[in-house]
C-alpha positions as CSV (number, residue, x, y, z in Angstrom):
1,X,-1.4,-18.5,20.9
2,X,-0.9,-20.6,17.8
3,X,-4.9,-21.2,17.7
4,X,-5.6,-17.5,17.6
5,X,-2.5,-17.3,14.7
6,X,-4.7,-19.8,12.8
7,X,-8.4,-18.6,12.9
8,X,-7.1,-14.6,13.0
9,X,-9.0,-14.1,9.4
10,X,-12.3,-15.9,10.9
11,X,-12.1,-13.5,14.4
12,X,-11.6,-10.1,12.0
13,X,-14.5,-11.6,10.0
14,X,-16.4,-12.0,13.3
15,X,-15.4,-8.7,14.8
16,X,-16.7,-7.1,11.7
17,X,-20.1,-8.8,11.2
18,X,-20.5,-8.0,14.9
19,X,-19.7,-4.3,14.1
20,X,-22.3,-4.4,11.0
21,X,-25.0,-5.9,13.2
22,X,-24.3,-2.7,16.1
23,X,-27.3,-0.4,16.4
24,X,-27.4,2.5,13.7
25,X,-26.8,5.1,16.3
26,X,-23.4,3.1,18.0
27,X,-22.2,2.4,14.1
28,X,-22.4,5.9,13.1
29,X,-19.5,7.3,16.0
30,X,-16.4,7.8,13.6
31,X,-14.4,5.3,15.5
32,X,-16.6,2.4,15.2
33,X,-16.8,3.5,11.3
34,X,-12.9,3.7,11.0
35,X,-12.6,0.1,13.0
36,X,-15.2,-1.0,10.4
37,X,-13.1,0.0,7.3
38,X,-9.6,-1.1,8.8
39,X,-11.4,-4.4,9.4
40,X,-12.5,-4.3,5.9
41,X,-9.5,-3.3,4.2
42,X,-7.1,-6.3,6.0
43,X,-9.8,-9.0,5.6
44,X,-9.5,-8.3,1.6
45,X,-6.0,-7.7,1.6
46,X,-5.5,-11.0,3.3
47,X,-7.9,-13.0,0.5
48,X,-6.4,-11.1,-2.3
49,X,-3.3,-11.7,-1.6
50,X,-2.9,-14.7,0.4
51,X,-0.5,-13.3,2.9
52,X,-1.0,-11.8,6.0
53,X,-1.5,-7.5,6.4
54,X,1.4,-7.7,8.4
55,X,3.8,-8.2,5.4
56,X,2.4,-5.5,3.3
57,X,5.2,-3.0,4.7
58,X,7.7,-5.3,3.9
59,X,6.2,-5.4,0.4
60,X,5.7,-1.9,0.3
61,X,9.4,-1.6,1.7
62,X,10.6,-3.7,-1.0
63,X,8.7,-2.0,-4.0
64,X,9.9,1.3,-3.2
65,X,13.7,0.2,-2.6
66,X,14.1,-1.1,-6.1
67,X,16.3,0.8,-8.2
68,X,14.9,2.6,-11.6
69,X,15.8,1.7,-15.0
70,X,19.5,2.8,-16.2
71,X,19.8,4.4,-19.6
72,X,20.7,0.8,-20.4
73,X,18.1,-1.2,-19.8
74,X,15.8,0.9,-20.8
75,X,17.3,2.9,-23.7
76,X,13.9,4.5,-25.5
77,X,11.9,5.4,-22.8
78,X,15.0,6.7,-20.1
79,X,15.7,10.3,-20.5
80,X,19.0,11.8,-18.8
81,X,17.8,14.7,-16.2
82,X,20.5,16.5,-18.0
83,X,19.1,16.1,-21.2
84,X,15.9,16.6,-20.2
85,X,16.5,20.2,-19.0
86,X,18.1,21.1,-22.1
87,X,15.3,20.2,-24.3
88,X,13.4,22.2,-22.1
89,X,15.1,25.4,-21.4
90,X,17.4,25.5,-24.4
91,X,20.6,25.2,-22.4
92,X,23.1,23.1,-21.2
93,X,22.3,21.7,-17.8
94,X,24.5,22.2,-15.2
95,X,23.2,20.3,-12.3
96,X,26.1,20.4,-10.2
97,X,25.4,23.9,-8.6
């Protein structure tokens, strides 16, 4: 098991050069084209970003857990919801209802 851990990138790369080199009429079925893309997608993540496609949820995950600025951090560019509806509409927001 640990030898199939190590060479995983070089068997996706295999898999898909073997995919490549199918007949045109077997490469053109739409799963064989989605397997091809997949393929495609996880052997670049993997060289971009030196990790496995496996831990892109976690990243993902992670991104979208962060909290946003507060006013204080980020004092020009953060706009109160409040304030924002009052610039727009000309009254005080009331958000609670």
């Amino acid at each position: 098991m640990d030898l199939l851990a190590e060479y995983h990138l070089w068997i996706m790369i295999a898999v898909l050069v073997g995919l490549i080199l199918l007949p045109q009429e077997k490469r053109k079925k739409k799963s064989v084209l989605t397997l091809i893309v997949v393929l495609g997608f996880s052997i670049g993540y993997e060289l971009i970003m030196s990790e496995p496609v496996t831990e892109m949820p976690d990243r993902v995950s992670h991104y979208f857990g962060q909290e946003g600025a507060s006013h204080t951090e980020n004092q020009h560019y953060y706009n109160r919801p409040e304030d924002r509806i009052e610039k727009r509409y000309g009254t005080p927001a009331n958000l609670d209802k």
